[in-house]
N, C-alpha and C positions, 0 to 999 in steps of 0.2 A: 587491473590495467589491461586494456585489451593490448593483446598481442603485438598489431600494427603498429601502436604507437611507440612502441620500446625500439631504441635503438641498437644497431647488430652489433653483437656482442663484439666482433672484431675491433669496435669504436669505443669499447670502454678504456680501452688504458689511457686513452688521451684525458681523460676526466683525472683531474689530482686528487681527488674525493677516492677514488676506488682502489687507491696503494695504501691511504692513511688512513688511521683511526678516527673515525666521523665523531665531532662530540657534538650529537644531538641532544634533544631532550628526549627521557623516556619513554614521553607520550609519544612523539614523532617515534621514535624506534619499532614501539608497537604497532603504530599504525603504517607503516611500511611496507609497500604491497610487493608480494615475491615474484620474480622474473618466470617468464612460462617458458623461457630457453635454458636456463643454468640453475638448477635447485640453487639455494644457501645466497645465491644473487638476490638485496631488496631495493628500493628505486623512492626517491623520497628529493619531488621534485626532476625526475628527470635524469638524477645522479645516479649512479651505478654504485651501490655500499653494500660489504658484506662484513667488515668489522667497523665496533664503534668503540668510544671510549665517554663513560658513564661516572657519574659522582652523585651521590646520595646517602640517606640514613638508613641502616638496616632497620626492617621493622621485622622482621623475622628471620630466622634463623633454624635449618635444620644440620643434624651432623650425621655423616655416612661412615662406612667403613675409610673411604678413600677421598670422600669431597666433604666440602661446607655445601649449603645452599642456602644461600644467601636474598633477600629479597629486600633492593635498593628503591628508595622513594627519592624521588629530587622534585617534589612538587606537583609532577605534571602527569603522574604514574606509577606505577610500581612494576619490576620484571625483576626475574629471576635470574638469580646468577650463580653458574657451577663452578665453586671455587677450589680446583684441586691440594688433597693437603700435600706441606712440603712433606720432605723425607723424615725432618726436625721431629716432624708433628708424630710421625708414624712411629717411630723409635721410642721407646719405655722403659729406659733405666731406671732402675732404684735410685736412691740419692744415695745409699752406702760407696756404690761403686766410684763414684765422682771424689767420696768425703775419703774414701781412702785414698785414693791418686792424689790428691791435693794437698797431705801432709807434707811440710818442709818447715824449712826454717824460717822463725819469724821474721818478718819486716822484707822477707826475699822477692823477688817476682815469681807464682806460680803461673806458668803458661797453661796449667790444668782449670785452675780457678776461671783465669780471665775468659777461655774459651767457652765453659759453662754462661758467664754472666753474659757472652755474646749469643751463646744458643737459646738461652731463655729471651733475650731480645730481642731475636728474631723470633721468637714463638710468643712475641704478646704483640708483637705488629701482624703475624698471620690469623691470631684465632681473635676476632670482631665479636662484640654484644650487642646485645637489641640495645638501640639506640646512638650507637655512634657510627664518624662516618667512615663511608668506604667508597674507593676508586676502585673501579673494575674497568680491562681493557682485554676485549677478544673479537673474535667473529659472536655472529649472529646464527642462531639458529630454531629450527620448529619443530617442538617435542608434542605430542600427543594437544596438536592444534592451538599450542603457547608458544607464545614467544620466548627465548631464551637466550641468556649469554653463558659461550663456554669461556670462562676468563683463563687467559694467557696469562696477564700479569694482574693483580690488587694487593692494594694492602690497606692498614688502616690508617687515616688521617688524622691527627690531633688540632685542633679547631679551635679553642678556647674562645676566640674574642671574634669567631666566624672571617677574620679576616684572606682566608682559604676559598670560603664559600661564593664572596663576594666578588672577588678576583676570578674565581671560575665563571661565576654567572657574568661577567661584564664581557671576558673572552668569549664564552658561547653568545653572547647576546653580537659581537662583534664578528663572529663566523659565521653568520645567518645572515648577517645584512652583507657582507661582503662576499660570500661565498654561493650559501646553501639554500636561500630561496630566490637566485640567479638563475632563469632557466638559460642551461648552455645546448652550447649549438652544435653537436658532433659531426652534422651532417654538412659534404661539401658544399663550397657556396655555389650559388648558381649564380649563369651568365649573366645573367639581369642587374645582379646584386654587384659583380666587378667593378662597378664605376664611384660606387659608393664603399667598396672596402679601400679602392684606391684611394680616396680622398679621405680613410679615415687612417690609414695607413702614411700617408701625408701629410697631415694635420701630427701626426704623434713624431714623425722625424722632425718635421720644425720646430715642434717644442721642444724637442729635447738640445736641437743645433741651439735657440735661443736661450736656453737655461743652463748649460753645459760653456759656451763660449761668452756669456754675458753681454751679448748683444745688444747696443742702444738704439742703432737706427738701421736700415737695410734698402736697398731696392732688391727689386721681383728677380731682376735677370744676374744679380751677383750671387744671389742662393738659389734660384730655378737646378742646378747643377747637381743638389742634394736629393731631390726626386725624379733621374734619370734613371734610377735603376727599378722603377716604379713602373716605365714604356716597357710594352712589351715589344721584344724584341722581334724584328720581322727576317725571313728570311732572305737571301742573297739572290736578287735578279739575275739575268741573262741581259737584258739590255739598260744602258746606262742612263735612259729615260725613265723607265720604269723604277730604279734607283734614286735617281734626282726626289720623284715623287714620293717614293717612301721617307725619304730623308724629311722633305718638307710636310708631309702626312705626320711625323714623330715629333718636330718641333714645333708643331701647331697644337697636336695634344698635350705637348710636356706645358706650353705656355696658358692651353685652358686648365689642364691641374693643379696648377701654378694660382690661376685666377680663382679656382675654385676653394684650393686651400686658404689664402690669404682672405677671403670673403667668410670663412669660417672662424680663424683666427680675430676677424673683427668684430665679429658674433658674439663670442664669448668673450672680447674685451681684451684679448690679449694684445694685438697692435692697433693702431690707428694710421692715420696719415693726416699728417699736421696740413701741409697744402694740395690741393689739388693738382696736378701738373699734368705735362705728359712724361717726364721723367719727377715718374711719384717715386717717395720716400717715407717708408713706414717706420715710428716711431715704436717702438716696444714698451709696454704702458709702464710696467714694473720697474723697467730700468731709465726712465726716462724723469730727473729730475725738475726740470721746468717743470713739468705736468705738476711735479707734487707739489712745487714750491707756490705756483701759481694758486692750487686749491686751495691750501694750509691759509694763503694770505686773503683767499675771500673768503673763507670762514670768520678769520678773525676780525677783521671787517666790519662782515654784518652781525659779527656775534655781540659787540659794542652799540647797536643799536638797539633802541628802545623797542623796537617793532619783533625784532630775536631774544632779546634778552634773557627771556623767559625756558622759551620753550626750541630755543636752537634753530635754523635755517632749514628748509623743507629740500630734500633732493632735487626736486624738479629747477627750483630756484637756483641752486650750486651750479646745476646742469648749466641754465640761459646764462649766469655770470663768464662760468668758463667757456663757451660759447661767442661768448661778447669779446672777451678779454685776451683769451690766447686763442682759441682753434675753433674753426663753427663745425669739424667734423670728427669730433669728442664724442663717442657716444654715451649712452646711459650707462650699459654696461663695464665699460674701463672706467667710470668714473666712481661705479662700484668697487670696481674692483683697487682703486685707489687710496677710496674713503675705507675699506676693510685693512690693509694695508696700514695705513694713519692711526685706524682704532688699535691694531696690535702693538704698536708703538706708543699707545697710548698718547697719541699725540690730537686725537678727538673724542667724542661720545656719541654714539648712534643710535638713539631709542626707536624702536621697531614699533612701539603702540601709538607715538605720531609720528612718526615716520619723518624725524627733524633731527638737526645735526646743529650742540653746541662744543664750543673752541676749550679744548683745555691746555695749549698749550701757552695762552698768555695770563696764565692764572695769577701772576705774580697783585695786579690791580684786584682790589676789592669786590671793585662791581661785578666783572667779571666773573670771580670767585665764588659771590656768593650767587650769582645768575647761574653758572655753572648746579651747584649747593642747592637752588631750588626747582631746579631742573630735575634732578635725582629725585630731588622727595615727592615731585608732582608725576613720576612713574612711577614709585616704589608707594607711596599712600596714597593715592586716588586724585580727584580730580584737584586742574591745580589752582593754587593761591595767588588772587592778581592784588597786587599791592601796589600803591602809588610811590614814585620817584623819592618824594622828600619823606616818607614812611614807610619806607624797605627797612627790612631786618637791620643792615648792615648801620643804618643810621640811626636806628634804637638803640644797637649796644653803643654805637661809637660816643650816642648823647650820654649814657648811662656810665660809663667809662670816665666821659670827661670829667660828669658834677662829683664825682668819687674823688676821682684826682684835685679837682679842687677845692673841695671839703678837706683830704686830706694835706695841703697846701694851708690852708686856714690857720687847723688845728696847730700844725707846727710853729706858722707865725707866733699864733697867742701864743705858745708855752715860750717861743723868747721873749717875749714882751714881759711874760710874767716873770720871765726870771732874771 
């Protein structure tokens, strides 16, 4: 890493990566290039790490006067690992010694015995074999141009059915995408950037005012109030013109931060505004029941028509209906974000390979039901099956059902008749 690019060390503690045990993968630990300011400093993505925490198979193993050395694979690499022995490990009684302390009377509690069976437990969780696994957490370090770990803490882990392994890799696979291949930003922001940290600074207070206080509808100028501490503040004139103008210089900004948040918030679907006005009022998508009630009922709708049936109602189409019907200023996005909403409630289906949406919540009707039914099996096995009205499934078994029922209606008749 060249020099230039590393940021000063004074900026590391701001990084959460650089107090905690980093659980990388091996292979990234290896390849981790060392800081050219702080020995034992490595940089992996931009983060400042110098301990990590590792899970793997020993594929090797050596043994020292005072350490293990351990050699952990998790797939992506192999490193070394110096595993100091405990005290347990280093002490070498005879067993006479223990087997005479330990005579008493029978059926008694020996506190000599039990202590024994705890120190041998603790010395089959410290001394690992080739092949099973082991956690290791320490700093990092570079011994005659290898990478190395000096472990602080390991021990060994019992794995039977890997449900350990799997739980590890799902965590680490979820600190990489959230965390550790994020490049972050140590350095201050510049003046250029203020306008845009303010309005993301903005955008995160309204979300939180609207999801905190369960907000259904809003105007601009009754919550403008919550991003005041966002202006910055100007200092105290000498003359009371030059004050008037600051005052009205700060509610002109508060009122475009205001406009610029809200234009973001419509972005990603979070509010709308049902009418146009000059005293607008913005609907909050989540909490705004018309919205849902009104989709839910054109779903279902069109989900009864023979032209949907099949293959469910195309977005674009939900879109022009609720457009028509309640608000022409709905966009694509909250309407997304509406119909996601409805799917976790299970109250629709949303197949993403045609990109159509059928109704499940009026499943109780047949046709429906089974429209629904071959919906599913024309995503899940390939392309789909177009069948005519009067020879649909559902009218094969109901014919097949009835001549059974009245076969068995027959039979019964003759046996009175017979008898």
């Amino acid at each position: 890493m060249d020099p230039a690019d590393e940021p000063p060390s004074i900026l590391w503690g701001l990084d959460p990566t650089f107090s905690a045990f980093a659980r990388l993968y091996v292979g990234d630990v290896l390849r981790m290039v060392e800081s050219t300011q702080v020995p034992g400093i490595f940089f992996y993505n931009m983060h400042p790490i110098y301990k990590v925490d590792v899970f793997g198979t020993v594929v090797y193993k050596k043994e020292r006067e005072d350490f293990f050395c351990y050699g952990v694979d998790d797939g992506t690499g192999v490193i070394k690992c110096l595993c100091w022995k405990n005290n347990l490990l280093k002490e070498d009684e005879g067993p006479n010694t223990w087997q005479k302390c330990s005579h008493g009377a029978q059926g008694s509690f020996r506190p000599v015995a039990e202590l024994e069976k705890l120190r041998q437990n603790q010395k089959s969780r410290c001394c690992v074999e080739i092949g099973e696994l082991l956690r290791v957490r320490g700093p990092v370090k570079t011994s005659r141009q290898q990478r190395e770990i000096m472990a602080s803490t390991y021990y060994k882990v019992n794995d039977p059915v890997m449900a350990v392994r799997i739980a590890w890799m799902m965590e680490v696979l979820e600190l990489y995408n959230q965390c550790y291949r994020k490049h972050l930003q140590l350095q201050t922001v510049s003046i250029g950037d203020s306008a845009i940290s303010s309005v993301c600074k903005a955008t995160s207070i309204m979300k939180d005012f609207l999801k905190e206080e369960m907000v259904t509808k809003f105007r601009p100028y009754d919550v403008q109030d919550l991003l005041q501490p966002l202006i910055s503040s100007h200092p105290q004139t000498a003359t009371e013109n030059q004050e008037q103008l600051k005052v009205l210089s700060s509610c002109q900004e508060l009122r475009q931060l205001m406009k610029e948040t809200l234009q973001v918030l419509q972005d990603e679907g979070m509010v709308y505004c049902k009418v146009k006005s000059k005293d607008e009022v913005y609907h909050v998508t989540v909490h705004d029941e018309e919205l849902f009630i009104a989709i839910k009922d054109i779903i279902r709708e069109d989900s009864k028509r023979e032209k949907y049936a099949e293959k469910g109602c195309h977005i674009l189409h939900i879109l022009s209906a609720v457009r028509q019907r309640y608000s022409l200023n709905v966009t694509r996005t909250a309407l997304e974000l509406v119909l996601k909403l409805l799917e976790c409630d299970s109250d629709i289906r949303i197949s993403c390979l045609h990109q159509t949406l059928s109704s499940a919540s009026s499943f109780l009707t047949p046709t429906t039901f089974m429209s629904s039914f071959t919906t599913s099996m024309n995503f899940h096995f390939g392309p789909p099956v177009r069948l005519l009205p009067g020879n649909s499934i559902l009218s094969v078994v109901l014919r097949g059902i009835k001549r059974r029922v009245v076969r068995l209606k027959n039979i019964v008749y003759l046996n009175r008749i017979s008898c």
